[in-house]
C-alpha positions as CSV (number, residue, x, y, z in Angstrom):
1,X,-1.9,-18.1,21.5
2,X,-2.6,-19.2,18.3
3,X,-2.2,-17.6,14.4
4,X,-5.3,-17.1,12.9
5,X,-6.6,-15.1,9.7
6,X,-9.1,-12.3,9.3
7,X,-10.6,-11.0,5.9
8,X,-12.2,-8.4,4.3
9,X,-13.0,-6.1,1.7
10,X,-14.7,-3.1,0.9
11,X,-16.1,-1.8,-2.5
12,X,-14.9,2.0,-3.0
13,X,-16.3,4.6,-4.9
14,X,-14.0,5.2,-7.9
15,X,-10.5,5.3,-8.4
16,X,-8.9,8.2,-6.9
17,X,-6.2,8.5,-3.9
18,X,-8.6,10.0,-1.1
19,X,-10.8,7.3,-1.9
20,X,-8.7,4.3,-1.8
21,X,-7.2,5.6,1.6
22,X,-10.9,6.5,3.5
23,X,-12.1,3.0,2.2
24,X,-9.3,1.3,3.2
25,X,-8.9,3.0,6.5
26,X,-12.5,2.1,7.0
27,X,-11.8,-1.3,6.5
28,X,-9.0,-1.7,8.5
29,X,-10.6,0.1,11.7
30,X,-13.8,-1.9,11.4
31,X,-11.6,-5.5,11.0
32,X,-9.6,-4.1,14.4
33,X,-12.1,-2.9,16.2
34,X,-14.8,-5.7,16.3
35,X,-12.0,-8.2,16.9
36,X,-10.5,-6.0,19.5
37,X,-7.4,-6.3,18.2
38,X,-4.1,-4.1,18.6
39,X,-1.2,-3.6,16.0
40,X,1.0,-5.6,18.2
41,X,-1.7,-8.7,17.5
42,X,-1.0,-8.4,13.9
43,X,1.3,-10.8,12.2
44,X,1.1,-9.3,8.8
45,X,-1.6,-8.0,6.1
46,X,-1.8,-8.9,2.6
47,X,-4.3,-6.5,0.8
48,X,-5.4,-6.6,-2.8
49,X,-7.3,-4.6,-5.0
50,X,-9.1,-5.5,-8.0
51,X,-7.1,-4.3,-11.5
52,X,-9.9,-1.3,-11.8
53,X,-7.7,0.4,-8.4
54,X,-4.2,2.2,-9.7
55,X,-4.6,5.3,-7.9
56,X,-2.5,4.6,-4.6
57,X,-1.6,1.4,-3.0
58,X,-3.8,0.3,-0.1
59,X,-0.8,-0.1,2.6
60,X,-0.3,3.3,2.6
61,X,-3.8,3.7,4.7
62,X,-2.8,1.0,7.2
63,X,0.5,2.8,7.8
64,X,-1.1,6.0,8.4
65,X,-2.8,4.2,11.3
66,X,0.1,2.9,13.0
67,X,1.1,-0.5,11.4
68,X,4.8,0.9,10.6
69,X,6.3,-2.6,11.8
70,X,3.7,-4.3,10.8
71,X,4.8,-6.1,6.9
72,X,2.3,-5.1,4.7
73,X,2.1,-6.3,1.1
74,X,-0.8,-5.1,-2.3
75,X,-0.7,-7.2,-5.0
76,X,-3.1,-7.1,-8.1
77,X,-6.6,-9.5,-7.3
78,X,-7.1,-11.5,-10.6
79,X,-9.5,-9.8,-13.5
80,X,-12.2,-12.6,-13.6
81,X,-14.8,-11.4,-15.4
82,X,-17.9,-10.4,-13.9
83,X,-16.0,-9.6,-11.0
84,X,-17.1,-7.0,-8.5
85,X,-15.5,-3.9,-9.6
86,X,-13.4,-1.1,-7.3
87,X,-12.6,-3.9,-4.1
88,X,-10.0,-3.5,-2.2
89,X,-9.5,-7.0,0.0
90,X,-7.1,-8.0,3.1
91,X,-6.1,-10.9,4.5
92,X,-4.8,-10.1,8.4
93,X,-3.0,-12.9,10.0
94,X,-2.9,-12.1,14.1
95,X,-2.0,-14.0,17.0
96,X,-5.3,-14.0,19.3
97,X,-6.3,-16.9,22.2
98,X,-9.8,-16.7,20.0
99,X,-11.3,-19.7,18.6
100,X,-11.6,-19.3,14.6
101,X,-15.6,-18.8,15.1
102,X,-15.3,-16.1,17.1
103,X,-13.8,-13.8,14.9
104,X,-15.6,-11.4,12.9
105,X,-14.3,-10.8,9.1
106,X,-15.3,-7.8,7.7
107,X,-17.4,-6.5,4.5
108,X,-18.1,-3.1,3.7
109,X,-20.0,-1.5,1.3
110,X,-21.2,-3.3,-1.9
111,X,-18.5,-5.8,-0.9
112,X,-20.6,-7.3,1.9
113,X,-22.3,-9.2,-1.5
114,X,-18.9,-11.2,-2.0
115,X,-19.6,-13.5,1.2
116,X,-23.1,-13.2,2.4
117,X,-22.1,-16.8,4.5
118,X,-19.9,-14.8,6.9
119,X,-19.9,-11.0,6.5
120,X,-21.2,-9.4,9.8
């Protein structure tokens, strides 16, 4: 078994509650569900969301799905300019017996621009 890393990202709509929550609850499906992945596989998540997103914190979708023991932390991605706006980004450490080119990181939406290299 080994720690490895997942990411993602998804570009919402606008800043509003419902909105943060469906994209992030999108996001965090799609990264479980192609890597066939379990909460009990999941070390911890770190998700961030760019300044532009003050509405609700992104956590709050994960624990709606189940990742009560799961530690979750959102912090503020840095305002570069130019910057894609309206992101919302994880980081999802896991214990998995997959090599690191067999998992599949995760870009939704306009976000899917960010990393053309490994977005799937």
């Amino acid at each position: 078994m080994a720690v490895r890393a997942v990411r993602g990202a998804v570009q919402l709509s606008g800043n509003n509650r419902d909105e943060i929550l469906a994209g992030t609850t999108e996001l965090v499906t799609e990264v479980m569900s192609r890597n066939e992945l379990s909460t009990d596989d999941v070390i911890s998540v770190l998700f961030t969301a760019t300044p532009d997103l003050t509405a609700e914190f992104p956590a709050l979708a994960a624990r709606k799905l189940g990742f009560q023991e799961v530690p979750l932390l959102c912090a503020t991605e840095i305002n570069v300019p130019r910057a894609m706006p309206r992101v919302v980004r994880l980081m999802m450490h896991i214990e998995t017996t997959k090599p690191r080119s067999a998992l599949q990181h995760v870009y939704l939406r306009g976000a899917a621009e960010l990393r053309l290299d490994i977005a799937q």
